[in-house]
Biopython code that builds the backbone (N, CA, C, O; Angstrom):
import numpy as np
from Bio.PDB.StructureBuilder import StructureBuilder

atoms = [
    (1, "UNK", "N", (32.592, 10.362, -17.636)),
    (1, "UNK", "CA", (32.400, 8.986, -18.078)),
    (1, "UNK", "C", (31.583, 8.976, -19.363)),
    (1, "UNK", "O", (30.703, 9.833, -19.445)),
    (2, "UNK", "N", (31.718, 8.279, -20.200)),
    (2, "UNK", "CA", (31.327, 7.791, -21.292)),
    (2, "UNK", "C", (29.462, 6.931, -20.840)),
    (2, "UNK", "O", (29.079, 6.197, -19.928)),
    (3, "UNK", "N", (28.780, 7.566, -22.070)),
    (3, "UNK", "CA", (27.215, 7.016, -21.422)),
    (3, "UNK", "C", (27.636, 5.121, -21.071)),
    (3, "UNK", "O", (27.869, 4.660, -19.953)),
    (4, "UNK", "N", (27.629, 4.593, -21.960)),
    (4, "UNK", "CA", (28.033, 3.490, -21.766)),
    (4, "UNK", "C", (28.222, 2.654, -21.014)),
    (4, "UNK", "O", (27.629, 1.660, -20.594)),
    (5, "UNK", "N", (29.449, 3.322, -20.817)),
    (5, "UNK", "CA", (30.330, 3.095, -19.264)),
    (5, "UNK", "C", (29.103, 3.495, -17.832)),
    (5, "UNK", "O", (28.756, 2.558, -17.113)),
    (6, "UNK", "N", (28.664, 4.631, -17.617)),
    (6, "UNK", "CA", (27.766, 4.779, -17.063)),
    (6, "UNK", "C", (26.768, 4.153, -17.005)),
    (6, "UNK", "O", (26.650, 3.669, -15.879)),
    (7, "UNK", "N", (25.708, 3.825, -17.862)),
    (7, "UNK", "CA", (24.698, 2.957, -17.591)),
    (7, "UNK", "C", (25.559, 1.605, -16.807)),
    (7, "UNK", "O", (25.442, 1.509, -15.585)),
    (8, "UNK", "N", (26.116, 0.942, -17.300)),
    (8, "UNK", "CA", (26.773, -0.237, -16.938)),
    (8, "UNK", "C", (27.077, 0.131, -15.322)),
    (8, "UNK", "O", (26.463, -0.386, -14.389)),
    (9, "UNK", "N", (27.874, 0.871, -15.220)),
    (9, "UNK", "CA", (27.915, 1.138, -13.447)),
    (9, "UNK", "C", (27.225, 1.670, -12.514)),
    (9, "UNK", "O", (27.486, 1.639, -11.311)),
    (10, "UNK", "N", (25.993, 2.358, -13.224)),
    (10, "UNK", "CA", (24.741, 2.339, -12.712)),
    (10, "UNK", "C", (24.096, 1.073, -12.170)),
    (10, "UNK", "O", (23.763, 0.951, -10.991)),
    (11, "UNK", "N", (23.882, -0.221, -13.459)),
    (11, "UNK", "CA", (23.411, -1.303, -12.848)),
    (11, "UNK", "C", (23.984, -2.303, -12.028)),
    (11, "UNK", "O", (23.393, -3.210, -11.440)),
    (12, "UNK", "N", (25.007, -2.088, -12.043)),
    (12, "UNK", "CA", (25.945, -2.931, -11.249)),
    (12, "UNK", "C", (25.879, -2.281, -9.843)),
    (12, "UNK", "O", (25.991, -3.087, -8.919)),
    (13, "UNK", "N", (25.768, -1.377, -9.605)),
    (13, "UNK", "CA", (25.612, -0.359, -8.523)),
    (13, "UNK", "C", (24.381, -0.875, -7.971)),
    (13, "UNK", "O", (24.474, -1.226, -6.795)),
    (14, "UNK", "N", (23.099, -1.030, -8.593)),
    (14, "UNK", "CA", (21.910, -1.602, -8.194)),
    (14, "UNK", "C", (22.022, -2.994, -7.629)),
    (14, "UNK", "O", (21.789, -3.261, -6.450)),
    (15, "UNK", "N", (22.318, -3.690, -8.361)),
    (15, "UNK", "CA", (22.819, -5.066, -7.999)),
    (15, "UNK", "C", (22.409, -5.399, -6.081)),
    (15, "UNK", "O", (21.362, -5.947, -5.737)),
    (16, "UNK", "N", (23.146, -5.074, -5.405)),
    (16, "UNK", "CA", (23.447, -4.825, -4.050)),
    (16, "UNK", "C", (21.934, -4.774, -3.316)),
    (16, "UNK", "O", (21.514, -5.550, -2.458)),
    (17, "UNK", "N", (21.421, -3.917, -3.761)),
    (17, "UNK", "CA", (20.205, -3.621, -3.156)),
    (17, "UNK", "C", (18.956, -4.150, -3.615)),
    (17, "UNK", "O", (17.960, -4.082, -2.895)),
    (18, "UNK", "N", (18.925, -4.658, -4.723)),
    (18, "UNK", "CA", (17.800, -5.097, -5.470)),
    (18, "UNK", "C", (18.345, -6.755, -5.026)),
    (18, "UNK", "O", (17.347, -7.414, -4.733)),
    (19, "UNK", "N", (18.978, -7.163, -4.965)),
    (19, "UNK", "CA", (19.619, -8.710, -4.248)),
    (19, "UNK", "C", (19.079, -8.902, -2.874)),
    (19, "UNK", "O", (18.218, -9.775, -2.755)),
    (20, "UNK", "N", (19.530, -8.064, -1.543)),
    (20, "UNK", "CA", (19.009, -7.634, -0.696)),
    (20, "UNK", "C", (17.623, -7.512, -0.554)),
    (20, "UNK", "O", (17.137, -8.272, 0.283)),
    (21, "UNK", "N", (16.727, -6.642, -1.239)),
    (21, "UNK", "CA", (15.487, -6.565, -0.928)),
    (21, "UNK", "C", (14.644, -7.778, -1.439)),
    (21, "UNK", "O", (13.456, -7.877, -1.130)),
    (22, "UNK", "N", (15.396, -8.872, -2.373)),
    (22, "UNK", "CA", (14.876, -10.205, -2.633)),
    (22, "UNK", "C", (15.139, -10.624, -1.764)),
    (22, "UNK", "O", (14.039, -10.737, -1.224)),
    (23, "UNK", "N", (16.091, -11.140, -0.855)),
    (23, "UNK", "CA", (16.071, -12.109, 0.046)),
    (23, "UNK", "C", (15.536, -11.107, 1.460)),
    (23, "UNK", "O", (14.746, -11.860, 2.031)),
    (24, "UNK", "N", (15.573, -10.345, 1.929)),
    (24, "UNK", "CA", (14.320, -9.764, 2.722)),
    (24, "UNK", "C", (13.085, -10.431, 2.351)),
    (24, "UNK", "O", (12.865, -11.446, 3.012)),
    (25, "UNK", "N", (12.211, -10.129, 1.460)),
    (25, "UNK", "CA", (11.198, -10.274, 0.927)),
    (25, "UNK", "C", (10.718, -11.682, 1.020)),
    (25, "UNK", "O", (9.608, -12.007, 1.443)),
    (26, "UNK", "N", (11.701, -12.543, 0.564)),
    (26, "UNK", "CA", (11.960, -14.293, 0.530)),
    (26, "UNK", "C", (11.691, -14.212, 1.647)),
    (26, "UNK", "O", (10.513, -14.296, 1.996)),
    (27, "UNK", "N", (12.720, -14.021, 2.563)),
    (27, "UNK", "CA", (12.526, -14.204, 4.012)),
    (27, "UNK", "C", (11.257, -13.782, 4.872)),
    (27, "UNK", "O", (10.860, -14.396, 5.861)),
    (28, "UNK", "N", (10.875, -13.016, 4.513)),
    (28, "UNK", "CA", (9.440, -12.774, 4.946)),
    (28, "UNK", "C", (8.044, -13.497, 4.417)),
    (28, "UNK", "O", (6.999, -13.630, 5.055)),
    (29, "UNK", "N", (8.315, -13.898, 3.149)),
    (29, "UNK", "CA", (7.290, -14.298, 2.658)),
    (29, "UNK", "C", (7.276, -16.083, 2.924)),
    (29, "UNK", "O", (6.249, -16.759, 2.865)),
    (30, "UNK", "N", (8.445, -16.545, 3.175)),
    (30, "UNK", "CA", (8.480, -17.823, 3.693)),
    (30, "UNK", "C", (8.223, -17.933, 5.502)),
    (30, "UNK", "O", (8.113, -18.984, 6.134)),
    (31, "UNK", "N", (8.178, -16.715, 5.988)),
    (31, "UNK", "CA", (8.206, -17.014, 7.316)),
    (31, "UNK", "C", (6.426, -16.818, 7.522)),
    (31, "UNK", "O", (5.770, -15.895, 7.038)),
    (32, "UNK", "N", (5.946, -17.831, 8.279)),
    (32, "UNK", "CA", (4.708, -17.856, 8.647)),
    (32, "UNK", "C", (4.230, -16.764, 9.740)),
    (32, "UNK", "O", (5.050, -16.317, 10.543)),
    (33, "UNK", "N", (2.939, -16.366, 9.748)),
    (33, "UNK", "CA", (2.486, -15.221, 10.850)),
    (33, "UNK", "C", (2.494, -15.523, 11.968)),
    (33, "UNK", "O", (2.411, -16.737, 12.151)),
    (34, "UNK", "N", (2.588, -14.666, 13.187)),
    (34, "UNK", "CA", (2.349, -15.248, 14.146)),
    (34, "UNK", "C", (0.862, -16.095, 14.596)),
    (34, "UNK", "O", (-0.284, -15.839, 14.227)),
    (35, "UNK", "N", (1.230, -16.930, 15.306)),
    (35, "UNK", "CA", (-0.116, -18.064, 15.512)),
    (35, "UNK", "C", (-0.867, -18.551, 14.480)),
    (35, "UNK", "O", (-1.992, -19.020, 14.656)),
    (36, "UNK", "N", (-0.127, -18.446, 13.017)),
    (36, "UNK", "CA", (-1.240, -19.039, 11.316)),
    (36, "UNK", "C", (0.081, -20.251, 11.505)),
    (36, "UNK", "O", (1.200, -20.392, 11.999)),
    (37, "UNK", "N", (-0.970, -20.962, 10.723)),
    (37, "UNK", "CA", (0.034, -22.761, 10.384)),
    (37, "UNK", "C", (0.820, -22.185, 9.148)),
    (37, "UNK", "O", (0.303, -21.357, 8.398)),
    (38, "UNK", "N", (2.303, -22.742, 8.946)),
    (38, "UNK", "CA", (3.138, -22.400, 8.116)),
    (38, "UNK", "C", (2.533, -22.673, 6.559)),
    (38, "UNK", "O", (1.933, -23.672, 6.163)),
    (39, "UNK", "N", (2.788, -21.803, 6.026)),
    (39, "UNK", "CA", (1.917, -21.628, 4.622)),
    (39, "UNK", "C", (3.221, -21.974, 4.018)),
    (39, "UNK", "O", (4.296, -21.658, 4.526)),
    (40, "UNK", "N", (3.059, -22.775, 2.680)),
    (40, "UNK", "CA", (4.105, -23.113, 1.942)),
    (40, "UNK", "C", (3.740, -22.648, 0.378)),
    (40, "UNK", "O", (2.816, -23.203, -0.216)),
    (41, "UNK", "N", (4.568, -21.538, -0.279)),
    (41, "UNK", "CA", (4.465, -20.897, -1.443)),
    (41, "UNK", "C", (4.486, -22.236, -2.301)),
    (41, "UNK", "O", (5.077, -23.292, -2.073)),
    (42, "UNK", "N", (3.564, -21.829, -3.481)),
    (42, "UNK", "CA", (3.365, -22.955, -4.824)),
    (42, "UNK", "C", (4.790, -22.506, -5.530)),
    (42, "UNK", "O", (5.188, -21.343, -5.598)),
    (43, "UNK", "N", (5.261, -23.308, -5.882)),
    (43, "UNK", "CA", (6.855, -23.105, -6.175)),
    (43, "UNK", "C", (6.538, -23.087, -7.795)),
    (43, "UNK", "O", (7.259, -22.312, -8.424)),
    (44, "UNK", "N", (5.398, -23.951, -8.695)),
    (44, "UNK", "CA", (5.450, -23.330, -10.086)),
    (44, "UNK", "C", (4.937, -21.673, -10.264)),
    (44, "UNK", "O", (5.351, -21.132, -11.289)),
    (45, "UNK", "N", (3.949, -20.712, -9.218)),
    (45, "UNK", "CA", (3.561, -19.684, -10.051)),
    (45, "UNK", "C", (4.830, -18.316, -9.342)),
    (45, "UNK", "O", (5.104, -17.281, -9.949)),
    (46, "UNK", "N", (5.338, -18.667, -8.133)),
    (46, "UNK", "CA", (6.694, -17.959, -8.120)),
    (46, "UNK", "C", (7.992, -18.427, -9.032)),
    (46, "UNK", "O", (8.794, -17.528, -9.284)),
    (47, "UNK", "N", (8.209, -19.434, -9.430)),
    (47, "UNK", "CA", (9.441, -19.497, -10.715)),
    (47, "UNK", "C", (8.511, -19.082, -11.584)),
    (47, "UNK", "O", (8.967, -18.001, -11.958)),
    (48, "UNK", "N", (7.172, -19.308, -12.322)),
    (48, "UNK", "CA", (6.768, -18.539, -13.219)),
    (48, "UNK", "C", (7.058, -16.457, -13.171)),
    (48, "UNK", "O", (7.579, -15.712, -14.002)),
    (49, "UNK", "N", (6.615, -16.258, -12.209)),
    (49, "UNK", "CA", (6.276, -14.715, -11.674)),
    (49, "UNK", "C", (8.025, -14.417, -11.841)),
    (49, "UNK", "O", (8.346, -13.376, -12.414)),
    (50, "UNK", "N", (9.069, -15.304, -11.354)),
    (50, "UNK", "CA", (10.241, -14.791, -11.674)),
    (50, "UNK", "C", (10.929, -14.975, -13.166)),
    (50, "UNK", "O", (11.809, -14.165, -13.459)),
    (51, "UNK", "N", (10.663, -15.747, -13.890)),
    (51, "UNK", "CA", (11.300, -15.445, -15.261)),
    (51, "UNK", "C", (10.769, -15.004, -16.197)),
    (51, "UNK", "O", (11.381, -14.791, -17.243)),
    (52, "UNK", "N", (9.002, -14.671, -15.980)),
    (52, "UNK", "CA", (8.639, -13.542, -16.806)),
    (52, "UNK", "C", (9.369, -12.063, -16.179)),
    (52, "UNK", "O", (9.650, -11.371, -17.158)),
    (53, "UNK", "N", (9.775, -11.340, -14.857)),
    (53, "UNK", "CA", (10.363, -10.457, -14.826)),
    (53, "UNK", "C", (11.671, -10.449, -15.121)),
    (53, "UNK", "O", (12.103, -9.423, -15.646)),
    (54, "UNK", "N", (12.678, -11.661, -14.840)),
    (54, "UNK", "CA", (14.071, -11.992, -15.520)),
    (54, "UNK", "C", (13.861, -11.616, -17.072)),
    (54, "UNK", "O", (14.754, -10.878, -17.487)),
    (55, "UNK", "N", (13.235, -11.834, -17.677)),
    (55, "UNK", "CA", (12.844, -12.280, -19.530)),
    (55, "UNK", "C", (12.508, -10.305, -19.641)),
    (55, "UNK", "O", (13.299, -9.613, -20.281)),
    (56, "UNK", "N", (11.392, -9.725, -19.000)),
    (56, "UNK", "CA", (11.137, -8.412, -19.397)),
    (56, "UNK", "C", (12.186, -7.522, -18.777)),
    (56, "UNK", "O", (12.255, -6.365, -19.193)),
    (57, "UNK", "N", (13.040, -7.941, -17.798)),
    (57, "UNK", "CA", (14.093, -7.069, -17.089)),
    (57, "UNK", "C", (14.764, -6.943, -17.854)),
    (57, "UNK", "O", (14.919, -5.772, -18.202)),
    (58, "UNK", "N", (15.564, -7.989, -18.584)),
    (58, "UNK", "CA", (16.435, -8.022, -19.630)),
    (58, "UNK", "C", (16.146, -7.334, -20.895)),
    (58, "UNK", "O", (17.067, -6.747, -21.462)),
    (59, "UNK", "N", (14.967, -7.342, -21.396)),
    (59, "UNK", "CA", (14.700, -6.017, -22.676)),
    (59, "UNK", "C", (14.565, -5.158, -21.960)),
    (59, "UNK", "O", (15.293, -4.292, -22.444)),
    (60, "UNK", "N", (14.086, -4.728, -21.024)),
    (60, "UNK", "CA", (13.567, -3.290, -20.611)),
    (60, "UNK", "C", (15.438, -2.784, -20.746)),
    (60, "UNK", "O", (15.781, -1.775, -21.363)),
    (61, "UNK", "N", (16.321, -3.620, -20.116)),
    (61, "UNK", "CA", (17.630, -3.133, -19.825)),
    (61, "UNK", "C", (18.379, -2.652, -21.271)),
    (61, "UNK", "O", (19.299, -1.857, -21.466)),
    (62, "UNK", "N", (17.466, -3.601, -22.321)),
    (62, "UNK", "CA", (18.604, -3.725, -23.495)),
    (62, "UNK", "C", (17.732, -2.533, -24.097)),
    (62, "UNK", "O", (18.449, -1.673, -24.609)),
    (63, "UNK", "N", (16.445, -2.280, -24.159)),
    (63, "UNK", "CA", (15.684, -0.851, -24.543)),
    (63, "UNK", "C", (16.444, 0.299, -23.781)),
    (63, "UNK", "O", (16.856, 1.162, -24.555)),
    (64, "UNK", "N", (16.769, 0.554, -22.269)),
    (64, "UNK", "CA", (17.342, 1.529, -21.735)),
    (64, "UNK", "C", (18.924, 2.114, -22.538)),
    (64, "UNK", "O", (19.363, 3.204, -22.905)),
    (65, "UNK", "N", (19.569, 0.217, -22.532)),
    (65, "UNK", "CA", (21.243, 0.842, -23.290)),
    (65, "UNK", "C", (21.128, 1.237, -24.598)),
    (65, "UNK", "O", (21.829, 2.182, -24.960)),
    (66, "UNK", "N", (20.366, 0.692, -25.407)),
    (66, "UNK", "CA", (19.871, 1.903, -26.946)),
    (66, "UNK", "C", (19.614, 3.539, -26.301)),
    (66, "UNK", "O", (20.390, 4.494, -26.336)),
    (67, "UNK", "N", (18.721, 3.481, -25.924)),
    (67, "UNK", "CA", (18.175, 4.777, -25.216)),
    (67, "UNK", "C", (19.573, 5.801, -24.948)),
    (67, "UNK", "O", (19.707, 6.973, -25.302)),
    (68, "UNK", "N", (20.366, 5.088, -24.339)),
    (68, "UNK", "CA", (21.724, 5.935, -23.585)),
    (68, "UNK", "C", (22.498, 6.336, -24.835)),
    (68, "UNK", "O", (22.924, 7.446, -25.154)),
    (69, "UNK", "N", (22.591, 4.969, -25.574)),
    (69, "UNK", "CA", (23.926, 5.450, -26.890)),
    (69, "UNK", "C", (23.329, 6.189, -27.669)),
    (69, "UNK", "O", (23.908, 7.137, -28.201)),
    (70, "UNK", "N", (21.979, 5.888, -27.905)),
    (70, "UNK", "CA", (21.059, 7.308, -28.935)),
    (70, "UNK", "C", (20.971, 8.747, -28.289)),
    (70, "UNK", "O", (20.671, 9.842, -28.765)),
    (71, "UNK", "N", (21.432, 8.239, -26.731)),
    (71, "UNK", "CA", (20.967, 9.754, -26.735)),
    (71, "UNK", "C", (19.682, 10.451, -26.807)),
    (71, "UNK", "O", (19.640, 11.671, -26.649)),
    (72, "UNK", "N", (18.675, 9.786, -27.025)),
    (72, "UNK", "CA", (17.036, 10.590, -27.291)),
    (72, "UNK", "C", (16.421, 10.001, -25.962)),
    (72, "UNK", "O", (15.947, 8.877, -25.798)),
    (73, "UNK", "N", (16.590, 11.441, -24.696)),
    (73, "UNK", "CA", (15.598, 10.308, -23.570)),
    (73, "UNK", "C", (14.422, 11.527, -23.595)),
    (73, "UNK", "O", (13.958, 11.935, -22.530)),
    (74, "UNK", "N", (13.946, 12.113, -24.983)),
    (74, "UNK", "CA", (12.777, 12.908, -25.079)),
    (74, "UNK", "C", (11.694, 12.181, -24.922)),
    (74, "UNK", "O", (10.804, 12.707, -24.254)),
    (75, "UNK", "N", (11.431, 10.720, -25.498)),
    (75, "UNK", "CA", (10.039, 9.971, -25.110)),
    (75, "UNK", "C", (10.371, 9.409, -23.616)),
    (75, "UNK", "O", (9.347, 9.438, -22.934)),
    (76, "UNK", "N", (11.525, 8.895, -22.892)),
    (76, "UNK", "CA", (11.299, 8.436, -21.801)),
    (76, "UNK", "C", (11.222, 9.358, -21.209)),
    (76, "UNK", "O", (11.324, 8.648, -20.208)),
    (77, "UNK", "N", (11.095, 10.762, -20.629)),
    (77, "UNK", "CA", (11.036, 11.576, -20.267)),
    (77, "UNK", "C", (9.382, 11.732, -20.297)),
    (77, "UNK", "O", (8.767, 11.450, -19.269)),
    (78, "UNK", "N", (8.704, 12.158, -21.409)),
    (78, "UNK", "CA", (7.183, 12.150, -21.798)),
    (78, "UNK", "C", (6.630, 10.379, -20.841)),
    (78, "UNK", "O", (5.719, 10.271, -20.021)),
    (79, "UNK", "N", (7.362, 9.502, -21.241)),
    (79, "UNK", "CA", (6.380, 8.142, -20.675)),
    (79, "UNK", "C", (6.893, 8.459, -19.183)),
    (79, "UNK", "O", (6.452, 7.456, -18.621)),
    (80, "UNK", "N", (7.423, 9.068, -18.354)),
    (80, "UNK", "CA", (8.092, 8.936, -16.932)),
    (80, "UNK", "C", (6.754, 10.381, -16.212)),
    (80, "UNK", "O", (6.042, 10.214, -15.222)),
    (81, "UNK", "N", (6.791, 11.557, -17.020)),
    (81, "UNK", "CA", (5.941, 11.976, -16.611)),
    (81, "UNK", "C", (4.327, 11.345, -16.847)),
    (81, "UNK", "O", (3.534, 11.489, -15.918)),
    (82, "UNK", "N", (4.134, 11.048, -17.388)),
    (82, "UNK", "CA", (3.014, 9.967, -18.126)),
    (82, "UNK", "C", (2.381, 8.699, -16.870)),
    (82, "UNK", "O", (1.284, 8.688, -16.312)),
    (83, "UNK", "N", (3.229, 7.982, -16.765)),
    (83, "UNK", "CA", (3.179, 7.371, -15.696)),
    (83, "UNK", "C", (2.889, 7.751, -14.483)),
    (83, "UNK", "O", (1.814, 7.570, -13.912)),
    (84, "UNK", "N", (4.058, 8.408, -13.965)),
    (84, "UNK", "CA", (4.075, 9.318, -12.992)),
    (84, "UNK", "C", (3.078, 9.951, -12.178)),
    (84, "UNK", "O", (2.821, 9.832, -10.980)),
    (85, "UNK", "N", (2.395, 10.894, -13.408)),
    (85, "UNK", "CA", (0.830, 10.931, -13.292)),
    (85, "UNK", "C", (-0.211, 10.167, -12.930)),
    (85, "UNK", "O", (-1.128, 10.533, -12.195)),
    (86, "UNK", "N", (-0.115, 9.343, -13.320)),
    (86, "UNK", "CA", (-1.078, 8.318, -13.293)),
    (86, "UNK", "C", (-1.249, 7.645, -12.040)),
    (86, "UNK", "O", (-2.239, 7.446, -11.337)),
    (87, "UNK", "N", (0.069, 7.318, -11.927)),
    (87, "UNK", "CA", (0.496, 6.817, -10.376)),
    (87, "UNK", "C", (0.162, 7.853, -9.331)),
    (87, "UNK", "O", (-0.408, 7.421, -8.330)),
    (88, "UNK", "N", (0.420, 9.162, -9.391)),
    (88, "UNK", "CA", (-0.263, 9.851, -8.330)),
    (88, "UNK", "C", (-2.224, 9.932, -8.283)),
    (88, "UNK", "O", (-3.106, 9.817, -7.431)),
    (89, "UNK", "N", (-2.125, 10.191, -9.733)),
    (89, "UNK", "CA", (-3.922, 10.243, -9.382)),
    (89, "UNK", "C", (-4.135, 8.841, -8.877)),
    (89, "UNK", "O", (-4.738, 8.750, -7.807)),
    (90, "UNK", "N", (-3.720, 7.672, -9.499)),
    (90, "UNK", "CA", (-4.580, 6.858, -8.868)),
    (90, "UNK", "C", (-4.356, 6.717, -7.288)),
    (90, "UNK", "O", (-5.271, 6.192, -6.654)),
    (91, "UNK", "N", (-3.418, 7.066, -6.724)),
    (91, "UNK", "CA", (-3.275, 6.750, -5.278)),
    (91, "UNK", "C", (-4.206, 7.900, -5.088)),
    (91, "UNK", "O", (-5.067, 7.403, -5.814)),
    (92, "UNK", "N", (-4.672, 8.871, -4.766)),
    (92, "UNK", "CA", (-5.534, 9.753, -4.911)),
    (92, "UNK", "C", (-7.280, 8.718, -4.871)),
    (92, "UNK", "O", (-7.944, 8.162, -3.997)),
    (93, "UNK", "N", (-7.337, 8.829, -5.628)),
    (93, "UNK", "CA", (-9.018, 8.303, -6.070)),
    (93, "UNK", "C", (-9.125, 6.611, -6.059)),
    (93, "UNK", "O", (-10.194, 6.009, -6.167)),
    (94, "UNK", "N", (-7.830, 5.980, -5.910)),
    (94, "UNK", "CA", (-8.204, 4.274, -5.978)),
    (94, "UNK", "C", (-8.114, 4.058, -4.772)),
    (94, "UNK", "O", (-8.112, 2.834, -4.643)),
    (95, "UNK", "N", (-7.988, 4.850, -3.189)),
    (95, "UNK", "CA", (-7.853, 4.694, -2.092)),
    (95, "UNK", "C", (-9.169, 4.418, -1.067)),
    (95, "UNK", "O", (-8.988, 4.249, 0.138)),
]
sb = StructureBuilder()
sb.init_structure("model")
sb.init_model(0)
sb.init_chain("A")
sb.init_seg("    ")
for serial, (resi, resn, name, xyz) in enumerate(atoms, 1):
    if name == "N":
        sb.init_residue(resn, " ", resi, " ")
    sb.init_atom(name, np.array(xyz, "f"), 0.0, 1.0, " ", f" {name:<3s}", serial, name[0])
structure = sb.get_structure()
């Protein structure tokens, strides 16, 4: 397959499961605890919290499909271990 083509059926492939684990999540987070009075989410700072990640999902996606047709995943590679790192020490020492 052509990179292209690939990234594209990569995300479409995601689709499914990242849909899914929103409405899980919904569903849990709207369902009240046992024996607590039903808590009702503020509906402006969740539509806020969702179209700042809609708005950065969408560049991060359109930064990834440059990434594929260039061909150079030498810095995402460096920022993945980079991260990576980071994310393990801190679970480590922020525990």
């Amino acid at each position: 397959f052509d990179r292209a083509f690939a990234v594209r059926f990569s995300f479409l492939l995601s689709l499914p499961a990242v849909l899914g684990a929103t409405l899980l999540e919904l569903f849990k987070a709207l369902r009240p605890a046992e024996g607590a009075v039903a808590v009702a989410l503020p509906l402006g700072p969740c539509l806020a919290g969702a179209l700042v990640a809609a708005v950065s999902g969408y560049f991060a996606l359109g930064f990834l499909k440059k990434l594929v047709s260039k061909g150079r995943f030498g810095g995402f590679v460096y920022y993945c271990l980079i991260v990576g790192a980071i994310a393990i020490m801190s679970s480590f020492f922020l525990n």
